[in-house]
C-alpha positions in Angstrom: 90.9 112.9 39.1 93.5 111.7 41.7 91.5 111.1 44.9 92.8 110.7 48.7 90.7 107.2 49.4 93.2 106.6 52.1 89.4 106.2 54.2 88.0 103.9 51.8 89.0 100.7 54.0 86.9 98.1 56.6 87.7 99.2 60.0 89.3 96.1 61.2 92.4 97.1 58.9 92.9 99.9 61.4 92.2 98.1 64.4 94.9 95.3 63.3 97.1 97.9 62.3 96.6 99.5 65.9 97.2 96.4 67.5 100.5 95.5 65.1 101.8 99.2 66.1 101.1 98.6 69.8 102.8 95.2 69.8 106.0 97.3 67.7 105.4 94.7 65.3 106.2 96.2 61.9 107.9 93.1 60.2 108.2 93.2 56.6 105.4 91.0 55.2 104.0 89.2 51.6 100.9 89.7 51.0 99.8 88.2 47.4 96.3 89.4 46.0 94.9 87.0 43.5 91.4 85.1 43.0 90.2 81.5 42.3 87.4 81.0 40.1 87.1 82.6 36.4 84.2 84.8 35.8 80.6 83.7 34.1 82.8 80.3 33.9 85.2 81.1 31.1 88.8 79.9 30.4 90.1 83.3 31.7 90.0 86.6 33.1 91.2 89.7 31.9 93.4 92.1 34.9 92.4 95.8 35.2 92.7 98.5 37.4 96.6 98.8 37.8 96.5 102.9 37.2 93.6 103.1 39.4 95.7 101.4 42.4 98.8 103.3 41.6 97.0 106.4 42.1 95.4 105.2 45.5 99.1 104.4 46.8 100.8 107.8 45.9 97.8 109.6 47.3 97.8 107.5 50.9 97.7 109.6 53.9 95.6 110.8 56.5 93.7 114.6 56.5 93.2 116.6 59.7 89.6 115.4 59.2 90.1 111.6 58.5 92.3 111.8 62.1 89.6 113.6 64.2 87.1 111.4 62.7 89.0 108.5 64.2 89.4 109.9 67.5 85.7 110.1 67.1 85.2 106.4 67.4 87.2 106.2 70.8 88.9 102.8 70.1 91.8 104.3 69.1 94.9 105.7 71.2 96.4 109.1 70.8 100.0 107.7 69.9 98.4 105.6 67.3 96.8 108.5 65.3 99.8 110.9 65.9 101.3 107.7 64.0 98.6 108.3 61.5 99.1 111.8 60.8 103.1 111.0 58.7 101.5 107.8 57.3 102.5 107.2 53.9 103.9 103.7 52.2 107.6 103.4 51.6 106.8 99.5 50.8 107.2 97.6 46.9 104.4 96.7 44.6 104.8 94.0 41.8 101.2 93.8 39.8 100.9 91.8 36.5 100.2 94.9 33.9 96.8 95.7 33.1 94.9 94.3 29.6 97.0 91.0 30.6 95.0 88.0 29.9 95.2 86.3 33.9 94.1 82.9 35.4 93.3 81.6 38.9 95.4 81.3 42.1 98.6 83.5 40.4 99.6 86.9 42.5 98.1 90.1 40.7 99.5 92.1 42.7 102.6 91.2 45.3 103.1 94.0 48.4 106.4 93.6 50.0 106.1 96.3 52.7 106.1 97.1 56.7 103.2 95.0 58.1 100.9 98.2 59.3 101.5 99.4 55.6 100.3 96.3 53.7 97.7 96.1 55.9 95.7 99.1 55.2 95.8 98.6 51.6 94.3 95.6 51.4 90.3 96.6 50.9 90.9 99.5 48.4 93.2 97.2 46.4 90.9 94.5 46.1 87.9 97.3 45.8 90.0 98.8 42.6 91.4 95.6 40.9 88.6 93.3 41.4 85.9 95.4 40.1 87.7 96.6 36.7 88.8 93.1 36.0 85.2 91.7 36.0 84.4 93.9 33.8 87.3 94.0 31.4 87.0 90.2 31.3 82.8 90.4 30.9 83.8 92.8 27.9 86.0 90.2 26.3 83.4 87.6 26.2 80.8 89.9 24.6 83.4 91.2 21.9 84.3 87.5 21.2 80.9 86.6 20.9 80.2 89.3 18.2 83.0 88.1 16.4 84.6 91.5 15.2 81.0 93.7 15.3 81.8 96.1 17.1 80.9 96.4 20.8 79.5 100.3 22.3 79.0 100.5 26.1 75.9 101.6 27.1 75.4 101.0 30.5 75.9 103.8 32.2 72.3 104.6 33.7 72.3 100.8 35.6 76.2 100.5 36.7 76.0 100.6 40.6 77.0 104.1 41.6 79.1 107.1 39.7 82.6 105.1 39.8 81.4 102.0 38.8 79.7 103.9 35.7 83.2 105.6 34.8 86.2 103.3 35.8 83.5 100.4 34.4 83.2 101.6 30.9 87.6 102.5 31.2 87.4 98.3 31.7 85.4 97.8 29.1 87.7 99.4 26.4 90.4 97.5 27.6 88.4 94.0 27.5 87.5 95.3 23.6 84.7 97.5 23.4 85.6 100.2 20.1 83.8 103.1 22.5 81.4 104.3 25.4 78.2 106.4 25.9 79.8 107.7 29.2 81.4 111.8 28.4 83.0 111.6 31.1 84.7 108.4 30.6 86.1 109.9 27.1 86.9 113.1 28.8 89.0 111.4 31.4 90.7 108.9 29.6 90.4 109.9 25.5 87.9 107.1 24.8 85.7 107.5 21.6 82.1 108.6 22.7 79.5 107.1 21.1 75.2 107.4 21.1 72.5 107.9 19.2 69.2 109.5 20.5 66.4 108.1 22.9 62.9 107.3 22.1 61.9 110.2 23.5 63.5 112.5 20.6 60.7 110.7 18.6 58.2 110.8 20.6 58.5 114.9 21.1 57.5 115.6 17.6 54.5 115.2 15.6 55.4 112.1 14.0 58.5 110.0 13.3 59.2 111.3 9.9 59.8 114.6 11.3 61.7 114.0 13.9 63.9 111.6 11.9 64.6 114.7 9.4 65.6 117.0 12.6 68.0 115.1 13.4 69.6 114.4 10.1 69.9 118.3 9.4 71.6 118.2 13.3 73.8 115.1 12.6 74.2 115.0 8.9 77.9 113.1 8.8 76.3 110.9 11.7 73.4 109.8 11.5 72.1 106.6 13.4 67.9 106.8 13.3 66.4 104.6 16.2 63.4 102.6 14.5 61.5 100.4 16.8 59.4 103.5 18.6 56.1 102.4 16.9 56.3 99.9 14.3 59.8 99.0 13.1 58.8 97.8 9.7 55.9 99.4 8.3 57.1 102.7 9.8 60.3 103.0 11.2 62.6 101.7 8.5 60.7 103.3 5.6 60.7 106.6 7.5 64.5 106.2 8.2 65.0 105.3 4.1 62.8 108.2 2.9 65.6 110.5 5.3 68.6 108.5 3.6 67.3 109.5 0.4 66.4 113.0 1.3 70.6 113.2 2.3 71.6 111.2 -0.9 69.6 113.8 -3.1 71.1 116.7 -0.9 74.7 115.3 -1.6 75.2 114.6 2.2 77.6 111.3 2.2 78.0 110.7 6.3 77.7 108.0 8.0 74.4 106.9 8.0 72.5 103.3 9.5 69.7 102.3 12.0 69.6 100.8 15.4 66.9 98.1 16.3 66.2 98.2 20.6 63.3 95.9 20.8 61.7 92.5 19.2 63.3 90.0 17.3 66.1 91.2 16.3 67.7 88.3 14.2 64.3 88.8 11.8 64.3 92.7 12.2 67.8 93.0 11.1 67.6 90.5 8.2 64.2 92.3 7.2 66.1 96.0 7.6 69.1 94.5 5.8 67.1 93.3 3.0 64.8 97.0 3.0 68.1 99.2 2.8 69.7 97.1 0.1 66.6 97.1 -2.3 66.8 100.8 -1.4 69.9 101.1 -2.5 71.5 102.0 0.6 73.8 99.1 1.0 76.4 101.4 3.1 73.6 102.1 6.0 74.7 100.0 9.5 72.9 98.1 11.8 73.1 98.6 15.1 71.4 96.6 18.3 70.8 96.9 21.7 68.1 95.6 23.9 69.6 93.6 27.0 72.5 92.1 25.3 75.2 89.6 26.5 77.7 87.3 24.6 75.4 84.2 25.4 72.3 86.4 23.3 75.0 87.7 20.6 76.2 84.9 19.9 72.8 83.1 19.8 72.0 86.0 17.7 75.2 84.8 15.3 73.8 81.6 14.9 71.2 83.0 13.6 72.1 84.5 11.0 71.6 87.8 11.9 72.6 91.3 9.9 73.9 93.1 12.7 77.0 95.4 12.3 77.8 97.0 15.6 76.1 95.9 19.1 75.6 98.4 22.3 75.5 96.5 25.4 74.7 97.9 28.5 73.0 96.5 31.6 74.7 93.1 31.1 78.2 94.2 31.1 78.6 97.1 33.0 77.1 95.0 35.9 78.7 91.5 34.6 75.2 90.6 35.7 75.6 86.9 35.4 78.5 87.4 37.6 78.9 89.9 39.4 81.5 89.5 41.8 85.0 89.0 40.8 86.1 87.3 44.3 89.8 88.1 44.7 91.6 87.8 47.8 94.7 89.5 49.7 96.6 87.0 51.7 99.9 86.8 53.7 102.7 84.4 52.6 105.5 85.3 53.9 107.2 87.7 57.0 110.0 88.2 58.0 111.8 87.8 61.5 113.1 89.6 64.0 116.4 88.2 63.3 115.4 89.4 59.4 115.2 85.4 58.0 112.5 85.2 55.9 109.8 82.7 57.0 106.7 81.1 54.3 103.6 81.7 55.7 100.5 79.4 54.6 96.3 79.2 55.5 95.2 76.1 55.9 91.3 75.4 55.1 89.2 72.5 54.7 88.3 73.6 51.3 91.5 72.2 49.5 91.0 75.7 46.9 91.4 77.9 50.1 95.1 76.5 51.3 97.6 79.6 50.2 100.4 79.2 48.2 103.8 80.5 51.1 106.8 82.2 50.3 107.5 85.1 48.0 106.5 83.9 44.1 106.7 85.1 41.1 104.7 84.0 38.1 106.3 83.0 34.6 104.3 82.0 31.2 105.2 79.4 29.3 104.6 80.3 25.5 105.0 77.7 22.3 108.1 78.9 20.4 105.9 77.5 17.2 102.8 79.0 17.7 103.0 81.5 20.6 100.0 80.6 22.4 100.1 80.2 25.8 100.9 76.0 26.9 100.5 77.3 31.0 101.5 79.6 33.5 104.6 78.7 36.3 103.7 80.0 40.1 107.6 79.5 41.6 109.6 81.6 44.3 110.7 84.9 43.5 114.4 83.8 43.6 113.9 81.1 40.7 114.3 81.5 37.1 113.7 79.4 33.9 116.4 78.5 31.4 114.5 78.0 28.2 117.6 75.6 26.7 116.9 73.3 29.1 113.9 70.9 29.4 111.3 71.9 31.8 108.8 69.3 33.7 105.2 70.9 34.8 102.9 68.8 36.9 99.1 69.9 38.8 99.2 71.1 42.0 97.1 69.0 43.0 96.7 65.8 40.2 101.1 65.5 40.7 100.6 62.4 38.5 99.7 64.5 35.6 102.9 66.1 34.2 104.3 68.0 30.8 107.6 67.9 30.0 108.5 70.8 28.0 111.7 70.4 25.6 114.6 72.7 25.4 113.9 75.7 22.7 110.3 74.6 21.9 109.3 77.3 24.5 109.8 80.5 25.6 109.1 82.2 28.8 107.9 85.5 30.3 107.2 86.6 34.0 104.4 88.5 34.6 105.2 90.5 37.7 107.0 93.6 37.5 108.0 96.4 39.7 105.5 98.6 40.1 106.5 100.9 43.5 110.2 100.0 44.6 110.7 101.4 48.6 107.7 103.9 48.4 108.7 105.6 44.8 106.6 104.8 41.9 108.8 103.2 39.2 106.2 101.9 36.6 104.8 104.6 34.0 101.3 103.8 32.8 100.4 103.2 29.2 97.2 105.2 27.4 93.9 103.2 27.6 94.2 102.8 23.9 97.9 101.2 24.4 96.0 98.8 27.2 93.5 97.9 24.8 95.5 97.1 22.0 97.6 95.5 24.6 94.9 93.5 25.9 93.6 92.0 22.0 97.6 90.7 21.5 97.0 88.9 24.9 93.7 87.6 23.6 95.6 85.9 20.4 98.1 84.0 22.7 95.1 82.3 23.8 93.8 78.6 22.3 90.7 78.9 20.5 89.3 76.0 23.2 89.9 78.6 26.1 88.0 81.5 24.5 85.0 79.3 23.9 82.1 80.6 26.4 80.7 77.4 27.2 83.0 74.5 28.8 86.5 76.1 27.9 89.3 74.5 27.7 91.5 75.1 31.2 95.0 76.9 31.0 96.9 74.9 33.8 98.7 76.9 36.6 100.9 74.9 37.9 103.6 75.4 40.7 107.4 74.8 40.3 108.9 72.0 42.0 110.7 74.4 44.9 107.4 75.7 45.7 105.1 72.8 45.6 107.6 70.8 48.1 107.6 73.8 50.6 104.3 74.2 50.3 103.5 70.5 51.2 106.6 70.5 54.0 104.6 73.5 55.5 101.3 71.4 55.6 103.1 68.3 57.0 104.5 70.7 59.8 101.2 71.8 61.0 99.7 68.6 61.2 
């Protein structure tokens, strides 16, 4: 479903990109997108969105339409849209791959492109990656919190808008979830599709007992019976239990359990676990829904609760607790006229606003023992780590507090790689299911302290020594 969302962008991307082409500026530029705060207040966030980007860029260019629109407006001149009409971006992306387990302040995604090109993409970029990582990373938490139960997507119905239903739920499979309500989401990207039936199936028939039995004979090697439309105990289990044994006797062996949408359901499900057992039906699942998030799962957990499988819906496909990701595109570096290379830096009075210059690269530091991640490296693109030698780490912004990392007890791996090299796509994308899986090996290099959801331990990103001293000769320089 390649689209042309070459439009999708706030105006004042075109009206710099007028003003750079009327100026014949057209210097090659950095631009680093990244963002500064985890989401809900976890140890981590989770990067998404990658093959949505890479087919924005490949599909960049202006329509006959998009061009007369424009002309519509009257602020722009005629040699700047004849300009527009051959647009297309010869620039390079780096992007850290998608299902990669990210933290704050490191580049995304690096554009190393004409200035009027890395410009425009700014909005659609930040639009694409921002919105699927939220959700990847909400996913996560609520598959952490149901410690291997299974997580369905249900939120369809409340996600803001068509795309944020669809590309949504493709996030949530990468941050864990085992499938999705959404057809279309399967159809477009081979995700299981997974459902039961609405209260409203119940409610059309004479009584629940019947219309439990429908549905068996429909969905006989399926068969999920929602209990909680009148009275979950005294007439929705035993109803569901009388249909089980109906199958059973019929020698029908599907799949068979009950979901539990409403009340409390740490005593419903220990009361339904309890009822199927004595019934003999010790195979039959319970599923739950009902406004879930990790914080109510996992309170659920405590509880002791008999839940197999969870559908969560409003909660994550909104990352209601949260629902902005908050990254940000920034210049760091241009280059001259006389084609040196010059850092660029923003300075704010909020010391977590001040920009990292130059053109970086990020590396991980892994324990060669245990494999989990010790912290991630920010340097120049130009440096590179020699794991036989000892390596010295130090805060950004705390200098004094410093790790020295001794020769072969790490290993190292950068996380930015070439995505578009001088307008060609280079990377190929991996399946959803390849992301996902991906995504869970990512999760395991992870310290059990930085999964937690409340107070998690912090992975430190720190900046190399190169980059920490041009950064602070850069801030001496303005003052």
């Amino acid at each position: 479903m390649s689209r042309n969302l070459t439009m999708m962008t706030d105006l004042y991307e075109l009206t710099m990109m007028q003003g750079y082409f009327k100026q014949k500026k057209n210097n090659m530029v950095v631009f680093d997108a990244f963002y500064r705060s985890n989401p809900s207040g976890g140890g981590y966030a989770i990067c998404a969105g990658l093959e949505q980007l890479i087919e924005y860029v490949k599909s960049l260019h202006f329509d006959y339409e998009d061009i007369e629109y424009l002309r519509s407006l009257k602020i722009f001149d005629e040699d700047f849209l004849e300009y527009l009409q051959g647009f297309h971006f010869t620039g390079s992306i780096y992007a850290i791959p998608e299902g990669s387990v990210i933290f704050p302040y490191e580049p995304l995604v690096k554009v190393v492109a004409p200035i009027i090109e890395s410009q425009l993409v700014e909005t659609a970029m930040l639009n694409i990656i921002n919105h699927q990582s939220l959700i990847a990373t909400k996913a996560a938490r609520v598959c952490y919190a149901a410690q291997g139960g299974g997580i369905m997507e249900f939120g369809l119905r409340r996600a803001q808008g068509p795309d944020a239903g669809i590309y949504g739920a493709r996030a949530a499979v990468i941050g864990g979830c085992v499938g999705t309500s959404n057809v279309l989401t399967g159809q477009m990207f081979d995700v299981p599709v997974m459902g039961t039936h609405a209260h409203s199936w119940i409610m059309s028939f004479p009584d629940e007992l019947t219309a439990f039995r429908a549905y068996a004979k429909y969905y006989p090697h399926a068969c999920t019976l929602l209990v909680d439309t009148y009275d979950t105990l005294r007439s929705g289990i035993p109803n569901a239990i009388k249909v089980f044994q109906e199958m059973k006797d019929a020698g029908i062996n599907g799949r068979i359990g009950i979901r539990l949408d409403s009340g409390d359901l740490a005593y419903l499900s220990k009361k339904a676990r309890q009822m199927l057992d004595e019934a003999g039906f010790t195979n039959a699942k319970i599923t739950a829904s009902c406004d879930l998030d990790e914080n109510i799962i996992a309170s659920l957990k405590r509880q002791g609760c008999m839940i197999d499988s969870w559908g969560v819906g409003t909660n994550l496909i909104t990352s209601k607790d949260c629902p902005a990701f908050g990254g940000v595109y920034k210049l760091a570096a241009i280059q001259n006229d006389d084609g040196v290379w010059e850092a660029k830096i923003k300075v704010s009075e909020n010391p977590e606003k001040i920009t990292n210059p130059g053109n970086k690269t990020v590396y991980r530091l892994y324990s060669k023992d245990s494999g989990k991640i010790l912290a991630d490296l920010i340097s120049l693109a130009d440096e590179k780590i020699d794991e036989t030698k000892d390596l010295t780490i130090f805060d950004p912004l705390y200098t004094w507090k410093k790790s020295l990392l001794e020769a072969g007890s790490y290993t190292v791996r950068e996380m930015l790689v070439p995505i578009f090299e001088n307008g060609k796509c280079v990377y190929v994308n991996p399946s959803l299911k390849e992301i996902a899986d991906f995504c869970q090996e990512e999760l395991s290099t992870l310290w059990d302290e930085t999964k937690r959801l409340v107070n998690p331990h912090k992975v430190y990103v720190d900046l190399s020594d190169k980059l920490y001293h041009l950064k602070q000769d850069l801030l001496g320089s303005i003052r």
